[in-house]
N, C-alpha and C positions, 0 to 999 in steps of 0.2 A: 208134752214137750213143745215150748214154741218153736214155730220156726222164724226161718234167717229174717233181718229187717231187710227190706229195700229200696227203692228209690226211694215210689209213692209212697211209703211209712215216714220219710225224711223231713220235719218238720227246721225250716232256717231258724238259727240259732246265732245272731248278728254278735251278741254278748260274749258267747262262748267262745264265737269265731277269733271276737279282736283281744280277750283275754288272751287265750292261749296261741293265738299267731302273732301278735303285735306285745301286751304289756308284759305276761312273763317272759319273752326271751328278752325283750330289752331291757327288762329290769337287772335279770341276770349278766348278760353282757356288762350294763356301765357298771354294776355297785360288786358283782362275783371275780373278777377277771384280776386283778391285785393277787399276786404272791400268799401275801396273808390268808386267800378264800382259796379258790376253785384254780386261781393259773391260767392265764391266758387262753391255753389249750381245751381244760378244762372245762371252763365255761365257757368256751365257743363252741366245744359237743355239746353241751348240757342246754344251751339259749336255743341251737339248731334243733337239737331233738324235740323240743316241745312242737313249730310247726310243723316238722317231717312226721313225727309220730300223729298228730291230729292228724294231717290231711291222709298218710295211710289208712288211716281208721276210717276215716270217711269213705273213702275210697273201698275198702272189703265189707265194709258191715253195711255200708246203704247202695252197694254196687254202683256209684257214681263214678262210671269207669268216662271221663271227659276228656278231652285235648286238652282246657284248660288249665283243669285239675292236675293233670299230668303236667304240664308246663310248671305248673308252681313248683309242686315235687321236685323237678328239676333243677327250677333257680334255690330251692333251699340245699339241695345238692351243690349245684357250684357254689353256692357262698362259703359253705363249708371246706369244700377243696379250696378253696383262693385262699382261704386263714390256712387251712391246716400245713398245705402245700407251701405258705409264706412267699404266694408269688406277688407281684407289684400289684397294689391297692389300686392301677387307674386300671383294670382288666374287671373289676368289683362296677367299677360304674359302667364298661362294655357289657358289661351282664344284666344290669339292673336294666340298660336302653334298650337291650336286646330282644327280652322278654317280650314286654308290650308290642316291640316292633315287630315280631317274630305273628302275635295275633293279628296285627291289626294286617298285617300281608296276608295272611289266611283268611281276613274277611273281607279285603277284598277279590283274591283269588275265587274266594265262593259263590262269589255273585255269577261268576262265568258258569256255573253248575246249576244241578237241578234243586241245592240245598243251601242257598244262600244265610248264613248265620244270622240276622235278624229275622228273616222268617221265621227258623227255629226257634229263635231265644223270644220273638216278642211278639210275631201272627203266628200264632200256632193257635191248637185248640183248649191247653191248659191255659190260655190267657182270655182267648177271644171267640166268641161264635164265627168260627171262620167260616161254614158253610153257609149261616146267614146272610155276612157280609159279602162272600163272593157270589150267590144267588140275588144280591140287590144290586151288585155291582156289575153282574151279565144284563140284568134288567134295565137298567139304567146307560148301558153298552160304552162302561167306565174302567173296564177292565186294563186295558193298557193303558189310561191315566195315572190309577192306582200303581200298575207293576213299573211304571214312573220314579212315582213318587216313593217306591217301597226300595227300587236302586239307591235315589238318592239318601236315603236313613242310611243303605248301608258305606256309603262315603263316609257321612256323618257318625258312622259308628266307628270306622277304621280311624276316623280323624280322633278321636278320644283316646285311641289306646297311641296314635301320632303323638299326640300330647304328651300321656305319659310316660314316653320311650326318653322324650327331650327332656320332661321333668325331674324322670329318674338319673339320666345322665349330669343333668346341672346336678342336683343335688347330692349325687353319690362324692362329684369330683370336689364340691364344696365343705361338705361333713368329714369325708372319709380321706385322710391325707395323711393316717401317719402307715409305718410300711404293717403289712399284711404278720398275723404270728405276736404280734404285740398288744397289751394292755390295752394301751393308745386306739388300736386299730379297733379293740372288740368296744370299750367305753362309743369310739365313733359307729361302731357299725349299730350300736343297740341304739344311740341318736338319731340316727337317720332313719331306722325302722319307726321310732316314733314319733320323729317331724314328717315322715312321708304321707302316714295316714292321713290327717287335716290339709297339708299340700297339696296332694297328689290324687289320693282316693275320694276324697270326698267330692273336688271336685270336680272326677269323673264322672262319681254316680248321680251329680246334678245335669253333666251333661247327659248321660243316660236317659235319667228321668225327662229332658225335652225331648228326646230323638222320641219318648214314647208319644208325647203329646204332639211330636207332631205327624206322625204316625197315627193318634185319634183325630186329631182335627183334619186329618186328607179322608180317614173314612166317614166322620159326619159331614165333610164339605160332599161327600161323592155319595152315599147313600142316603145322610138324613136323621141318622139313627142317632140317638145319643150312647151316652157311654153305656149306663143299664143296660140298655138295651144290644147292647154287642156282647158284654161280658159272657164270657164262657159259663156254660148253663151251670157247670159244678159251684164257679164263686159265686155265682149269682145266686143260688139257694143259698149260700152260706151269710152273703149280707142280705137277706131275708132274713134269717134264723136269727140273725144280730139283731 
């Protein structure tokens, strides 16, 4: 009998992810929602259910029980109640700015804690030899430099999902304008899920991607170390093994 999968068994599935949350619901939205297919209604359960069913999945079978995971959950919830409920289409774009804003207040809220969300998500020790880096960084008595420069990332990190609050909100209010319960509304809501990605997400995750780099360049400027030589010892045998 196996047993249950969990986190660490969780291997990212970038592919799977943007099929089944991004091109099958929008596909179903614009081309199912016509009388002739599915009905308006129809296909706004049926587009909804493919992200709500993944991320539940994910959520029970790899115990990724997250705030953010949970938040998604959520926005795929109100989007569904805004069509089903046929309440006004500009409450679709307060939801969309909401979201993001709703994180990036939480990260910075967190810095005031002992668990500041970039620490977790990007010095931790599944990314980085943290006890290396902070044993060369008492050494070098760089420590409140660092925890400096590790505040200002998470500014830098709140200010991304800032972006996307403002992004989502232009965009919702531009795409999405016929009323909510309509053909119209679901053809637009599956558009915007698919112009958002390239808009919106992507370049997030480029902004991401600097906040890591410079987050590596303050620990090589402050210990020395190059990137190899920080990486968390588990990748670090695995691009060995490469």
């Amino acid at each position: 009998m196996t047993s249950p999968k969990t986190a660490s068994d969780h291997k990212p599935r970038p592919w799977v992810d943007l099929l089944v949350s991004i091109v099958i619901p929008s596909v179903i939205l614009m081309k199912l929602s016509g009388d002739q297919y599915l009905g308006s209604v129809n296909a706004l359960i049926l587009g909804l259910a493919f992200p709500l069913g993944w991320g539940l999945f994910e959520l029970i079978r790899y115990k990724k029980k997250n705030f953010i995971a949970l938040l998604g959950l959520v926005s795929v919830g109100l989007t569904g109640g805004i069509g089903l409920l046929e309440l006004d289409a500009g409450w679709l774009a307060v939801k969309e700015a909401a979201i993001p804003a709703i994180i990036g207040l939480v990260v910075l809220v967190s810095t005031r804690t002992k668990y500041p969300l970039v620490r977790t998500l990007l010095y931790n020790p599944n990314v980085l030899n943290v006890g290396k880096i902070h044993g060369a960084l008492e050494a070098k008595n760089c420590v409140g430099q660092f925890e400096e420069r590790l505040l200002k990332a998470s500014y830098f990190f709140a200010a991304t999902f800032l972006f996307s609050s403002v992004m989502n909100y232009v965009l919702a209010r531009w795409i999405v304008v016929s009323p909510s319960g309509t053909q119209a509304f679901n053809e637009e809501l599956g558009r915007m899920t698919l112009v958002s990605y390239p808009m919106i997400a992507i370049p997030s995750m480029v902004m991401m991607m600097l906040i890591f780099y410079y987050l590596w360049r303050t620990i090589r400027r402050l210990t020395g170390f190059t990137l190899e030589e920080v990486m968390a010892p588990q990748l670090a045998d695995k691009e060995k093994a490469q």
